[in-house]
SELO-957417 format. One record per residue: residue number from 1; z, y, x of N, C-alpha, C in turn. Coordinates in steps of 0.001 Angstrom, whole numbers. Each point is the difference from the previous one (the first is absolute). Layout:
<rs>
(r NUM,(Z,Y,X),(Z,Y,X),(Z,Y,X));
...
</rs>
This chain:
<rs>
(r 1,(0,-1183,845),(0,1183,-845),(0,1250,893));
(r 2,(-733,1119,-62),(-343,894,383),(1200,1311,-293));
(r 3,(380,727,392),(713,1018,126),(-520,1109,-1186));
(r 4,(478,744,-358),(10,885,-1680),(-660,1268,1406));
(r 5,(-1398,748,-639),(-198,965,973),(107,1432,-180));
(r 6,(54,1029,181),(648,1195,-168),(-1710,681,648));
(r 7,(106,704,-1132),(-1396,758,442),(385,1999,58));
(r 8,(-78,-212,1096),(1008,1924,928),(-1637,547,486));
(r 9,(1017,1303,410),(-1377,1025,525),(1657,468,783));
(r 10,(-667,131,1104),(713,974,1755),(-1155,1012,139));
(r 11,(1070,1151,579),(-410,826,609),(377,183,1276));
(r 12,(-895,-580,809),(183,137,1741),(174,1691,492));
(r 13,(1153,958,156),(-381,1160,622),(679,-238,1280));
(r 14,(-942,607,1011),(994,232,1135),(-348,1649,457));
(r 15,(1459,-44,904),(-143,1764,66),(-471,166,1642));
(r 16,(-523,1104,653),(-77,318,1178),(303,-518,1043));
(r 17,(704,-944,156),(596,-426,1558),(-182,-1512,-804));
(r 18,(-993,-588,-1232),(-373,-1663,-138),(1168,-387,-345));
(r 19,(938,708,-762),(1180,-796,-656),(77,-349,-1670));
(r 20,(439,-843,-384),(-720,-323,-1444),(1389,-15,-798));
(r 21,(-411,599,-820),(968,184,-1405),(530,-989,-431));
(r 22,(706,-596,-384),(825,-1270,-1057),(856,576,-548));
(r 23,(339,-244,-811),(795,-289,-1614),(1026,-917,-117));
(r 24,(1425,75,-626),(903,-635,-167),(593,-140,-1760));
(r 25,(-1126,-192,-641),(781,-495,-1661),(1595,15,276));
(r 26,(342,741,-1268),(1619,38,-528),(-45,-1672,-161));
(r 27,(1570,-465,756),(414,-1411,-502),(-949,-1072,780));
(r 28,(-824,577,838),(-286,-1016,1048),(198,122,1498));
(r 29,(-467,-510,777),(488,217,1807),(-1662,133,205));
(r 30,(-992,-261,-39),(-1653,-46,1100),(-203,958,-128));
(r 31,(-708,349,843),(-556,1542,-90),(-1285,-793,1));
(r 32,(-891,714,-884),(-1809,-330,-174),(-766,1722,-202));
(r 33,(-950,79,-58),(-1141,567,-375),(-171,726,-1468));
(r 34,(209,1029,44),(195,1105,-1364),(-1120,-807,-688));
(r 35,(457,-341,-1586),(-1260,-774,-805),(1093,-813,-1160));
(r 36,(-892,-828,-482),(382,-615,-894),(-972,-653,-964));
(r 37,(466,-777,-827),(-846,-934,-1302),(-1100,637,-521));
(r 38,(-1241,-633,44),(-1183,425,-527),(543,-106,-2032));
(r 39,(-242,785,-86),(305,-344,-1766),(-1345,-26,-675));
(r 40,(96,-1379,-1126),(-970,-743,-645),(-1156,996,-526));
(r 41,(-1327,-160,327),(-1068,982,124),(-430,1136,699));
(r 42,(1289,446,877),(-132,1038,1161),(-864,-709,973));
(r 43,(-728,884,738),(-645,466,999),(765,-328,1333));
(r 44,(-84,-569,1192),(666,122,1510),(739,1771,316));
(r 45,(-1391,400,-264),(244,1466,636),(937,1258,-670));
(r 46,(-218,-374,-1542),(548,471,-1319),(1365,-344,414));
(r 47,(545,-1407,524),(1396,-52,106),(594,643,1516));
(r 48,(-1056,-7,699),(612,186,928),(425,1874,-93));
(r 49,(-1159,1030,-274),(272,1213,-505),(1379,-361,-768));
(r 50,(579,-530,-1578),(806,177,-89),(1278,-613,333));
(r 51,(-138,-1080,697),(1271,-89,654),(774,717,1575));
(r 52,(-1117,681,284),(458,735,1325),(668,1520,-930));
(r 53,(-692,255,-1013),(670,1679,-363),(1580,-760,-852));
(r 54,(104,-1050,-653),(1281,-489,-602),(855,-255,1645));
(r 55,(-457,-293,578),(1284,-732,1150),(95,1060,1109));
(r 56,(-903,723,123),(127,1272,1015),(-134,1468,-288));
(r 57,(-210,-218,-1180),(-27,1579,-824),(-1390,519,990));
(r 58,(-844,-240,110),(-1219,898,772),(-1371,-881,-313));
(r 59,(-1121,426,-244),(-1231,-336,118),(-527,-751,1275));
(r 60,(-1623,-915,-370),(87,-739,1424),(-1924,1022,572));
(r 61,(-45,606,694),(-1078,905,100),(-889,-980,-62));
(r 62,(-1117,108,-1370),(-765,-1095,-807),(-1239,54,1347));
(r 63,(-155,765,1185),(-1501,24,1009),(960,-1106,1311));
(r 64,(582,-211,-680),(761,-422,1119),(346,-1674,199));
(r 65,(-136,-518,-901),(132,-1297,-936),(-744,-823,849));
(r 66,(483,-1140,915),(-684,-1088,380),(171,-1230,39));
(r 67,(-621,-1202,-746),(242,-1121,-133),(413,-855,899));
(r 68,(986,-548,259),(239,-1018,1290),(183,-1489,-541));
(r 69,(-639,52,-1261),(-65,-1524,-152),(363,-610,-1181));
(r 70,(293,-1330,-429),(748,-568,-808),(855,-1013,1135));
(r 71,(1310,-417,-410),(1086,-380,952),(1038,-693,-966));
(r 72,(434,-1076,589),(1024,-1481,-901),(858,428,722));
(r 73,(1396,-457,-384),(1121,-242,967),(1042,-281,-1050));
(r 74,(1414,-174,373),(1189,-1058,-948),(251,1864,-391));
(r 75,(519,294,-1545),(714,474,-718),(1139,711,1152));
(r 76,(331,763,97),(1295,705,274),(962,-38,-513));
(r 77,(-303,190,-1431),(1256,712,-813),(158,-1244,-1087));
(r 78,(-1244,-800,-253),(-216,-898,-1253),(422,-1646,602));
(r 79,(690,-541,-410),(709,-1290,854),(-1503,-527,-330));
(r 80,(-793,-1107,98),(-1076,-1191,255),(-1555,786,-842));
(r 81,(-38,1050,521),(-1075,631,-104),(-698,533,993));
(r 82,(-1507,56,-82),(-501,488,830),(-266,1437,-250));
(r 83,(-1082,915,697),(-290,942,13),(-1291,314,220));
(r 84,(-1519,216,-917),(-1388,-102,275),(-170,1730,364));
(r 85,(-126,944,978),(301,982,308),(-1299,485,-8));
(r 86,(-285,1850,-545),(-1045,727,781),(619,475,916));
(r 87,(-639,723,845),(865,864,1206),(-1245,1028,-99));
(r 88,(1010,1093,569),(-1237,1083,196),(666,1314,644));
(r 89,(-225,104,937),(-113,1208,1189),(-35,809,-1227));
(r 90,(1384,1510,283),(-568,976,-376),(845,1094,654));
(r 91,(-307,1375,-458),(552,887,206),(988,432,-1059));
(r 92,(1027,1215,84),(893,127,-1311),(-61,1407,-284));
(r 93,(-464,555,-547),(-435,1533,-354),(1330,142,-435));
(r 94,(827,561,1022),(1584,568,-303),(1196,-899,706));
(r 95,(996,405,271),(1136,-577,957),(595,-1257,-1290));
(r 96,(239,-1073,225),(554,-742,-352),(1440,-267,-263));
(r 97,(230,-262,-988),(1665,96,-664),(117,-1547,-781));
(r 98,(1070,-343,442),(689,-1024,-791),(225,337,-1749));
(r 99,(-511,-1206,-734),(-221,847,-1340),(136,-1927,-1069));
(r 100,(-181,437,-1196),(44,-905,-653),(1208,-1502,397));
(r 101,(-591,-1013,193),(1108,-1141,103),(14,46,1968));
(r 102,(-990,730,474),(388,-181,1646),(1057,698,131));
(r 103,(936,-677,1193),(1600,603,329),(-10,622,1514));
(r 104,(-1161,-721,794),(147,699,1354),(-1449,-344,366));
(r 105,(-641,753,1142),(-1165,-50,492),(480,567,1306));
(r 106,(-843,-809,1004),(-134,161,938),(-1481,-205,1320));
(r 107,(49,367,991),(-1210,398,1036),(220,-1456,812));
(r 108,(-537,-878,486),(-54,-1171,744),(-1027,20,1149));
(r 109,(-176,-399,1078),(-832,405,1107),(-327,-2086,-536));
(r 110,(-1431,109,209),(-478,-1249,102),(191,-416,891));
(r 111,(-30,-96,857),(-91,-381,1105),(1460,-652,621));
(r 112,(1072,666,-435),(1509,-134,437),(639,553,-1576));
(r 113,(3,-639,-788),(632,136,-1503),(1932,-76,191));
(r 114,(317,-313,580),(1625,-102,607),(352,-969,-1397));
(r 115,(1310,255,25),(753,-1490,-1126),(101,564,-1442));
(r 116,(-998,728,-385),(-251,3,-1337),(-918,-1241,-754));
(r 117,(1161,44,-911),(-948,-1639,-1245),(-1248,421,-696));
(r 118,(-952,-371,719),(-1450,265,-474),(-345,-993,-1301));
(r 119,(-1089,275,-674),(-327,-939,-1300),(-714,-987,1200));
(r 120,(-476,-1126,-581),(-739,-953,593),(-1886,754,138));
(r 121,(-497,306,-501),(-1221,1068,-412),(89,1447,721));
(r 122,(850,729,383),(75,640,992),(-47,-658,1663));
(r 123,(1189,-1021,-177),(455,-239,1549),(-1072,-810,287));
(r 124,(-1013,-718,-966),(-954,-803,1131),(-1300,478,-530));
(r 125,(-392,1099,-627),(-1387,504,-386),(8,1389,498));
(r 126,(785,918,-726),(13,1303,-229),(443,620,1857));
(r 127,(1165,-657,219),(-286,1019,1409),(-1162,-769,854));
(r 128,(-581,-1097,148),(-1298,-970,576),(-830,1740,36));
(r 129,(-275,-270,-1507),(-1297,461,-127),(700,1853,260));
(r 130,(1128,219,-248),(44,1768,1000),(-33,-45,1431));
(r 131,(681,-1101,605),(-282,-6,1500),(-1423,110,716));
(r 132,(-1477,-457,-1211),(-1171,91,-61),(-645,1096,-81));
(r 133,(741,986,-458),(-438,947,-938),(687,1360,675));
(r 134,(519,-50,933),(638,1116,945),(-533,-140,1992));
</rs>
């Protein structure tokens, strides 16, 4: 039997010196990738616009938007679920604020992330592909 799959949209930003944003949901420990649940008939991009202005209070600059893929990995937050992911490079038209159900956000250097609990989809995709990308 196959694992129950979770269909998300991430927003990969990193700032000036190649350090990448993550997210810490109220009531959990991983830090992952500003985003969340595609909802039934939405669009990739549709969710990803609105889940970056709900979780960071700011817009994602729409010229700026780049696809890095579709991406699997184990659930974070969901016990025996997976995760069928878009990802997509962007920019954030405005400073970023902790907002909606996120409780802390923080800057991570790919390269040397130190002993913060990464999601599984960050720690073996998301900084991969920023260490690529800087």
């Amino acid at each position: 039997m196959t694992d129950p799959v979770l269909r998300i949209v991430a927003a990969v930003v990193l700032d000036d010196d190649g350090h990448v944003l993550v997210v810490r949901k109220r009531g959990t420990t991983a830090f992952m990738q500003p985003g969340g649940k595609i909802e039934p008939g939405e669009q990739p991009l549709a969710a990803l616009h609105r889940e970056v202005v709900e979780e960071l209070g700011t817009a994602v600059d729409p010229t700026s938007v780049r696809s890095l893929g579709r991406h699997h990995a184990v659930a974070a937050n969901e016990p025996g679920h997976t995760v069928d992911a878009y990802l997509y490079l962007v920019r954030l038209d405005g400073t970023p604020a902790v907002a909606a159900e996120i409780e802390e956000m923080a800057w991570v250097d790919p390269v040397a992330p130190g002993d913060v609990e990464l999601a599984p989809l960050t720690r073996d995709t998301v900084l991969v592909l920023a260490r690529e990308l800087v």
